[in-house]
N, C-alpha and C positions, 0 to 999 in steps of 0.2 A: 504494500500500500504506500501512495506518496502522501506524505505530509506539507501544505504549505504555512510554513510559519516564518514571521518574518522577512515575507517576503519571497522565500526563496523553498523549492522543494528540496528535502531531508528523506532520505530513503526508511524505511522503518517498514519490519516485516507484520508488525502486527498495533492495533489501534487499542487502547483502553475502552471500553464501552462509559459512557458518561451519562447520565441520566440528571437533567436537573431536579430541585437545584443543587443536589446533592453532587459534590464530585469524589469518586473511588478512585485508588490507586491501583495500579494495574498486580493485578493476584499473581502474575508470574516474573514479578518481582523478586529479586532475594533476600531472605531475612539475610539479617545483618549478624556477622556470627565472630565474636571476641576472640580478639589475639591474644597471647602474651608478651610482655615484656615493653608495651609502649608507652612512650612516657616524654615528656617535654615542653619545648614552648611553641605555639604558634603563634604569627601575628596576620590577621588581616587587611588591606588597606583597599577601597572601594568605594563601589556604589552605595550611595545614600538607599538607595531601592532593596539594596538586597541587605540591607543592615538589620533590620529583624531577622532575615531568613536565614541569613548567617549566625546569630545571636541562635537561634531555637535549635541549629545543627549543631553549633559549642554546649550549647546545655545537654543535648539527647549522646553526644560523643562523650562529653567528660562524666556522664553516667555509667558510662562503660569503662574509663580510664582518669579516674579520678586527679591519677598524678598528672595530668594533662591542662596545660594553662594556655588559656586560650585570648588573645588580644584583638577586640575589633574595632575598625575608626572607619565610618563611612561617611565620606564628605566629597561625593561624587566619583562617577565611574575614570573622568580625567586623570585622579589623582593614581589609576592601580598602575599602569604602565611604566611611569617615574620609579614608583614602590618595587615594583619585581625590578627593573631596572639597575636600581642601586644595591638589592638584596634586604630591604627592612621589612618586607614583606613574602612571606610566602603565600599566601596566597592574592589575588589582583580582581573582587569581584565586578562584572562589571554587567553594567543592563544594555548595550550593545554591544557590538563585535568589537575589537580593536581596529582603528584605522590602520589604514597601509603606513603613514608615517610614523607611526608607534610600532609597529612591527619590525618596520626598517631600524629605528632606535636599538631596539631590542637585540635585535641581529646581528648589528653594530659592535654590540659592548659583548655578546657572548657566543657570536657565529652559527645561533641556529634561531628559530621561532619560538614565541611563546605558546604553551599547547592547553587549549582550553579544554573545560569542561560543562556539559550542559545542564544545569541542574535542577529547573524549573520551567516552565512555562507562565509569559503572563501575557497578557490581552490590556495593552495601555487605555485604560481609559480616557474616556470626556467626560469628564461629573459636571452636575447642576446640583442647585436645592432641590431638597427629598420633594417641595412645593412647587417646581416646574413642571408645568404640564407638556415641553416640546417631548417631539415621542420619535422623531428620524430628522436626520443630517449629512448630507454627500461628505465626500472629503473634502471636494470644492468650499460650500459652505464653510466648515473648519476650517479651511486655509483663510478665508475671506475675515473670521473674525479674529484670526492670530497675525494673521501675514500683513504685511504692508504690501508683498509686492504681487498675490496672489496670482500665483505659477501654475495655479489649477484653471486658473481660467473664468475665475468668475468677476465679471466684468463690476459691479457693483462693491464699495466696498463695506463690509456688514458690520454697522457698531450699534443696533437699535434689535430688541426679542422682535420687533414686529416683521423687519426685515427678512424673517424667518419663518412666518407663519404665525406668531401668537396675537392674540388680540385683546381686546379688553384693556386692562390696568397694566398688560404687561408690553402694549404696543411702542408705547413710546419711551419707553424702561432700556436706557444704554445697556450693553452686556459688558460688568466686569469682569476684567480675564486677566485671570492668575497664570502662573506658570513655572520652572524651576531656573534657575541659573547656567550659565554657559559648562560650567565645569561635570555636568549633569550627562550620563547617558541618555535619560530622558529626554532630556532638551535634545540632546543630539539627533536621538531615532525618531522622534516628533518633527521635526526640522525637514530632517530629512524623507520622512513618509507620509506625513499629513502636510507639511507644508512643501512638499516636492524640491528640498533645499532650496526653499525662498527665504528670507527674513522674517523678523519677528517684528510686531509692533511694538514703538517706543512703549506705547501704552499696557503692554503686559509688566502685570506686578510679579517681580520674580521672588521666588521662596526658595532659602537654602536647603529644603528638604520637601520631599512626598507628600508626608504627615501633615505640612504648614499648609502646601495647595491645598490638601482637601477640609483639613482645618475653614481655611481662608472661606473657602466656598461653601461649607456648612452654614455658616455665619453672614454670608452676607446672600440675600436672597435672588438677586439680581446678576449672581456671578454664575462662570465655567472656568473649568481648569481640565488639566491633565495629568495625569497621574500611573504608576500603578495599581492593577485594579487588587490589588492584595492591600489596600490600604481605605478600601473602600467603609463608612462607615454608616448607622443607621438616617442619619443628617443628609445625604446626600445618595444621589443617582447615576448611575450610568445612560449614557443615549446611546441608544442604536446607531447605528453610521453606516452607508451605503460606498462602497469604490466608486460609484457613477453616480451621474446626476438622475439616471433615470432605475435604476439600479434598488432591490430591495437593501431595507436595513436588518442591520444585526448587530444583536447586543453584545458585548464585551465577557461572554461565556464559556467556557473550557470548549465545548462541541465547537462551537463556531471558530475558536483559535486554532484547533485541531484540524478541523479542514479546509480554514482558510479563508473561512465567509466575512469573519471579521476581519478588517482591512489594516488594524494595526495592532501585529500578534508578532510575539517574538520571543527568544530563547533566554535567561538569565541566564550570564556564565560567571565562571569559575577560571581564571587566567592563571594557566601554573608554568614556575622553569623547571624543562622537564629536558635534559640531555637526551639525544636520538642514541638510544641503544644501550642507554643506563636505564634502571629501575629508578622508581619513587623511595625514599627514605620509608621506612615502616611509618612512620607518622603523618607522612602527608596521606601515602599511600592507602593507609586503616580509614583516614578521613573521609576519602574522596570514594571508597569502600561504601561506607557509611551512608554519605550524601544520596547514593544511588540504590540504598539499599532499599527495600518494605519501609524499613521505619523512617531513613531520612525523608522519602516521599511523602510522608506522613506529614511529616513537619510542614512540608510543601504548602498542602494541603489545610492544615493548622492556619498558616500565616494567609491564606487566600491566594494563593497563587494555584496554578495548575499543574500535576505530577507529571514527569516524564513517564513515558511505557517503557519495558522493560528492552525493545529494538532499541533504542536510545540509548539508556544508560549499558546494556552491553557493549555498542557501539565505543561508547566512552572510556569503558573500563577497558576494553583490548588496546584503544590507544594508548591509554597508561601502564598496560601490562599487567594489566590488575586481571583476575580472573573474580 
């Protein structure tokens, strides 16, 4: 079966079955099954995005290996590349791919690539107040109310709910629009997928984290933002989003990222230096075990995000040499 996530198809022998709103982790998964003798320090350096879900794998691994001390600092996906770069970091989470000139850095200082790992699935959302009643939105649209210089093609530029369909008290209601900061994977793959690497308006209020967009937008009723949708909370909503302007919508739900109906779906990684033809250390190694195992899926899952199936994390594990 092809999977489209992110954009791009990923080969995968087999699909989780996802039933909302419930999402399961894929049952041929492998439980996660304790080593001996591991023990140390890790440090993380990353995305703001994936900073809980990193946070809930240190707690569920150092339950297994107590002497295990585990260090995390997310202040965007910018900052993981520098971090494995220099060595202050083993691991470099990040919520897009590495760009080509971080790669080439990389390659630079230690003569091979950085080799990721996929550890989650999430579906970026558009949140509103839980109080909006808009119910679908092209990407056009979204670029129209982020972008300045809208690359999608919508000729009008949209700062008014009415301008979109709503009416009433909410016609002539500006849209404020939150959003994350440059140093942001978010920002990055938003940028680049919804707004077809156009610019951003002056007028987005940038937030140094996830948490603070959807915060932001809770709170003010007139607002939208972006986000991961694992940070989704009772205060706020998801919009369906269309790829075309004529085009059905679809919500920001494991199925639809899975096959691709949601238009801005993508991989959480795990950027590790990993030598071509050396093994992983027992510690990162057990780690990265762990992440893909039943239970760190779980966690996945826990934090709102969507599990990999078990084509995937094998996938992953053979590249690390992991079994």
């Amino acid at each position: 079966m092809q999977w489209k996530v992110a954009g791009a198809f990923i080969a995968a022998s087999c699909l989780v079955t996802l039933q909302a709103p419930a999402v399961e982790v894929d049952p041929t998964l492998k439980d996660y099954s304790k080593s001996s003798g591991v023990e140390g320090n890790l440090k993380s350096i990353g995305s703001d995005t994936l900073n809980n879900l990193m946070t809930h794998w240190a707690e569920g691994f150092r339950k297994e290996y107590p002497n295990v001390k585990i260090e995390i600092e997310g202040k965007g996906s910018g900052t993981a590349p520098p971090a494995l770069i220099s060595g202050t970091a083993h691991f470099g989470p990040m919520s897009r791919p590495m760009k080509s000139g971080e790669v080439d850095d990389f390659e630079k200082n230690y003569g091979y690539k950085p080799t990721p790992m996929r550890g989650a699935v999430d579906a970026l959302a558009v949140f509103v107040h839980k109080d909006n009643p808009v119910q679908c939105l092209s990407l056009a649209q979204v670029d129209a109310i982020f972008s300045k210089t809208r690359k999608r093609g919508l000729e009008e530029d949209v700062i008014t709910w009415g301008q979109i369909g709503l009416t009433g008290d909410w016609a002539n209601k500006p849209i404020s629009v939150y959003g994350r900061n440059s140093a942001s994977g978010t920002y990055g793959y938003f940028k680049e997928v919804a707004l077809a690497d156009g610019d951003f308006k002056d007028s987005v209020k940038e937030q140094p984290g996830s948490s603070a967009v959807v915060q932001s937008v809770a709170t003010d009723k007139y607002a939208m933002g972006y986000s991961g949708v694992g940070y989704k909370t009772a205060d706020v909503r998801t919009v369906p989003i269309s790829a075309d302007n004529s085009g059905e919508c679809f919500d920001a739900t494991a199925e639809n990222a899975y096959e691709g109906q949601y238009p801005i779906a993508r991989f959480l990684y795990i950027y590790m230096n990993k030598k071509p033809g050396s093994a992983l250390d027992p510690l990162r190694g057990e780690f990265v075990k762990y992440v893909l195992s039943k239970q760190g899926q779980m966690a996945v899952v826990k934090d709102g995000y969507y599990p990999v199936p078990s084509a995937v994390a094998d996938q992953d594990l053979a590249t690390f040499d992991l079994k």
